[in-house]
C-alpha positions, 0 to 999 in steps of 0.5 A: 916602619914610620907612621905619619902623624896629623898635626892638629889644625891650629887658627891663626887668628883670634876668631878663628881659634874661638870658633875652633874652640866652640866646634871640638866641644860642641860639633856645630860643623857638622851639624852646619855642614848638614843642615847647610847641604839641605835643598830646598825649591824656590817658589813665592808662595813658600815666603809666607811661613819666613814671613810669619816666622820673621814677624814673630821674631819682631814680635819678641824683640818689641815686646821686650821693649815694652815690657820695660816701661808697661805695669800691668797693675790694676790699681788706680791711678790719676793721670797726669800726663802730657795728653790733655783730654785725659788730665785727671781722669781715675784710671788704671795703672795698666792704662796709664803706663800704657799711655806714658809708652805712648807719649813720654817714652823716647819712641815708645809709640812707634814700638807699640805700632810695631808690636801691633802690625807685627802681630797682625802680620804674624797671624796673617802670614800664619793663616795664609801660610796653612791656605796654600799648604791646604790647597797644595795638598802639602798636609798628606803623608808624611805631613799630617802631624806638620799640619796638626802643628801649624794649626796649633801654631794658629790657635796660639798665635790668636790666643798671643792677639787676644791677650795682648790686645787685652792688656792696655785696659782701655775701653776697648779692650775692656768690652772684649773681655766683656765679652769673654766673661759673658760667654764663659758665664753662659756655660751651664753650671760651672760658667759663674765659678769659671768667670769667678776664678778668672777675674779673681772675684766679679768682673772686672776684678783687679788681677786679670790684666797682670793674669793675661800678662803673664800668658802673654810674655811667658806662657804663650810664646813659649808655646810658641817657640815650642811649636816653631821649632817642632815644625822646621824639625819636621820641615828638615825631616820630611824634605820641603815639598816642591811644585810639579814639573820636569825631574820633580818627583816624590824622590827628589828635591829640586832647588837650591842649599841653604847655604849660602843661598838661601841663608843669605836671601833670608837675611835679606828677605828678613830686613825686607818684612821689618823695613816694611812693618816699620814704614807701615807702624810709622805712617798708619796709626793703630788702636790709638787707646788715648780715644777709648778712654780708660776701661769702664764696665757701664759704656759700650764703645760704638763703632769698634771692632776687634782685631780682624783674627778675633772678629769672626767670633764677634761676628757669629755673636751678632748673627745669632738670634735670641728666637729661632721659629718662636722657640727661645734660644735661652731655657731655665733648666731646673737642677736639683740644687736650683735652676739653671740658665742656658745661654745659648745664644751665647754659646752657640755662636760663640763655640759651635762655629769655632769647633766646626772649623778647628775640628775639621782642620785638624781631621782634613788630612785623615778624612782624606786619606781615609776616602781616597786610599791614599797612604804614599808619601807626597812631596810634589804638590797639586795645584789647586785646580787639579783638586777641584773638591778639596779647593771648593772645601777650602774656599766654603771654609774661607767664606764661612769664615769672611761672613762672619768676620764681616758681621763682625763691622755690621754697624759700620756697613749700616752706618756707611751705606745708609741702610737698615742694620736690621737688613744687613743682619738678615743678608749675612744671615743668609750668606752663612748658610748659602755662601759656603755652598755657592762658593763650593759649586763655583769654585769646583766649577771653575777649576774643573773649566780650568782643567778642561782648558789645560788638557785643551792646551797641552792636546793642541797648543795656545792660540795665536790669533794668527789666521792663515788660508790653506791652499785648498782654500781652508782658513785655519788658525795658528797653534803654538805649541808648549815646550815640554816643561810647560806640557808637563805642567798641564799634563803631570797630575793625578786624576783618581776615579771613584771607588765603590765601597769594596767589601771584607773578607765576608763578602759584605759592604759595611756601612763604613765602606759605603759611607767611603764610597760615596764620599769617594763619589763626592770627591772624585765623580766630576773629574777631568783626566789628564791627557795621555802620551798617546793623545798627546802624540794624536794631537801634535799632527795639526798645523803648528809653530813653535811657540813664541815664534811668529817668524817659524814656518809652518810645519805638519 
């Protein structure tokens, strides 16, 4: 008896047979056919994570650019540049080498712009990114870990801005770090050896523009790319999360593979984000450093404000008073070995606002879970009116933060509008406290209107304006009524009632469990149930058309 043998597959051509080469050493075809085979939905709002991950790609490829030509030395130096104004000015050589990128270099300031738009971009796309998974609900089971990533990936993208906003060591990036070294100072006890240990002596030292360097070529987007990759790795694992809508469920994936349809469009959505980044860096001049002037600790800069991911901070500084009530927000507190000041008019701002938002975004998806009950898996998401609490909580958050960022340019608010920089401050004063809860009332308000006017539609279709005389004489407007796709948009949600606190197994209600049940009540009290197959079928036997189509006649 023959046995047949299998002749081994032999490429014909060069490429091939390398290609070949690779694959029986390291398995990439299955690993592709796998990976390639993956479904994924189509949905704008899922652009904003390529976006960030495409910025941050023309982030490395321009920052490796400039590291070619920056010193972060803070030696000093005397210019003697093309850039007149400056011609002999001492300054830094950080400073100084930053300039000859600007001006001598063949394209070194289009790279700078690039460098900065990009970044503003990534930390843009980063943040809106994590709004529309919070407001989706993307963040439930089995996400919650996915979510804790991306709000790690946020705190670095910041700490990658703010380290490279430092580097040029002009005036402006100089009074920044200013203001770091005066809030790490402000911390009791240990803040004076902190500064001291992290300037290398006094401030300004001589080593903390080669210190952040380092952080920001090496330290910083590695951590990064650490935390880049964790998230597609949990994105492939867990499956993308989809929209609601017919065939859509918790078990399934609607959508198209990743090869090759959306490898290709990703390509050229890539090419898109970088022809935009390069038209915005080639027209838009940002941080033009020659106007600062080189870093000097006895000016301050008027009318400058950071980048807009750090400006929050600055603006929380700004809003916070030294007297509260006639009681001093700064104490001499005595210690055995002397007595020590606490700044708290420094500190507070400047931790207490910061550690409220970070606390609660990386907390969110357990305190949900916890007062819902909830512990399924979700891969369909809500849409945000259909969570009318947790939208509000996002939009008081969002507010939070945009009145601080807006105290962050009070001067230029004053200066422009010609009014008191005094009354400007009083106003966001007040916007900190009572912006976040008009903003939580109007918003759950609004989608709470908003689902009403949903089951409304899905019970009795859209309006016309069609306006037709029934034959006893009764004048009746024209419904359209919705195909199933957009009823089942309307009416495919969860609407949970809420829980009182259910007691253990002694019969007794800890105060645990009443904390969750009026939390429950919180979430859940004002609510809008979703319409019923049966109310659905009660309320099709009005007078309709089929929607979009005047020309039907009319059926009952």
């Amino acid at each position: 008896m023959s046995t047949a043998t299998q002749t081994p597959f032999e490429p014909k051509t060069t490429t091939g047979r390398i290609t070949n080469f690779v694959d029986e050493r390291v398995g990439g075809s299955g690993i592709l056919r796998e990976f390639g085979r993956k479904v994924f939905p189509d949905h704008w709002s899922f652009m904003f994570g390529e976006v960030a991950l495409y910025s941050f790609v023309i982030l490395l490829l321009s920052g490796t650019f400039l590291t070619f030509f920056f010193d972060p030395s803070m030696a000093e130096t005397h210019y003697n540049g093309p850039y007149v104004p400056l011609k002999g000015v001492e300054m830094s050589v950080a400073y100084n080498s930053t300039l000859q990128i600007s001006f001598e270099v063949r394209g070194g300031l289009f790279m700078r712009q690039v460098h900065h738009w990009s970044a503003l971009l990534f930390v843009a796309a980063v943040s809106v990114h994590m709004l529309r998974v919070f407001f989706t609900g993307a963040f439930r089971k089995p996400r919650e870990l996915n979510w804790v990533v991306g709000g790690v990936l946020l705190i670095l993208s910041m700490a990658a801005g703010f380290t490279g906003y430092s580097l040029p060591d002009d005036l402006l990036s100089g009074n920044g770090l200013r203001i770091i070294d005066g809030v790490v100072k402000s911390i009791p006890v240990i803040g004076t050896y902190i500064s001291f240990f992290l300037f290398g002596g006094e401030f300004p030292g001589t080593v903390i523009v080669s210190r952040l360097y380092m952080m920001h070529i090496m330290l910083v987007p590695a951590l990064i790319l650490l935390m880049v990759a964790i998230h597609l790795f949990m994105v492939v694992i867990h499956k993308h999360t989809q929209y609601p809508g017919p065939g859509r469920n918790d078990r399934n994936v609607v959508g198209y593979p990743l090869g090759p349809v959306y490898a290709a469009k990703a390509g050229g959505f890539f090419f898109i984000v970088f022809g935009i980044i390069a038209f915005i860096s080639a027209f838009f001049q940002i941080n033009p450093v020659w106007n600062y002037g080189p870093y000097d600790p006895s000016p301050v800069s008027a009318g400058t404000q950071p980048d807009w991911y750090i400006g929050w901070v600055d603006g929380a500084l700004r809003l916070m008073p030294g007297w509260v009530f006639n009681i001093p927000m700064e104490w001499n507190i005595p210690f055995p070995w002397g007595t020590n000041t606490l700044s708290f008019n420094v500190l507070g701002p400047a931790l207490i606002p910061a550690g409220i938002v970070f606390t609660l975004l990386f907390m969110y998806p357990w305190i949900e879970r916890w007062v819902t009950r909830d512990d399924r898996e979700h891969h369909v998401l809500d849409r945000p009116r259909n969570a009318p609490t947790r939208t509000a909580i996002g939009v008081a958050g969002f507010i939070f933060y945009c009145v601080m960022w807006a105290a962050a340019s009070s001067d230029l608010v004053a200066t422009h509008f010609e009014v008191s920089l005094n009354d400007v401050t009083y106003w966001l004063r007040a916007l900190f406290f009572i912006g976040p809860i008009l903003g939580f009332i109007v918003t759950k308000r609004v989608a709470l209107a908003l689902q009403r006017k949903d089951r409304e539609i899905a019970l009795h279709g859209r309006e016309t304006g069609r306006i037709v005389r029934l034959p006893h004489g009764e004048f009746q407007e024209i419904h359209a009524q919705l195909d199933d796709y957009k009823r089942y948009k309307l009416v495919g949600y969860e609407s949970p009632v809420p829980e009182e606190g259910i007691p253990n197994e002694n019969g007794i209600v800890t105060r645990k469990e009443k904390l969750r049940g009026k939390l429950s009540g919180f979430f859940f009290e004002d609510r809008v149930a979703p319409a019923t197959p049966s109310e659905l079928e009660a309320g099709h036997h009005h007078e309709a058309i089929e929607a979009g189509d005047d020309d039907k006649a009319i059926t009952h």
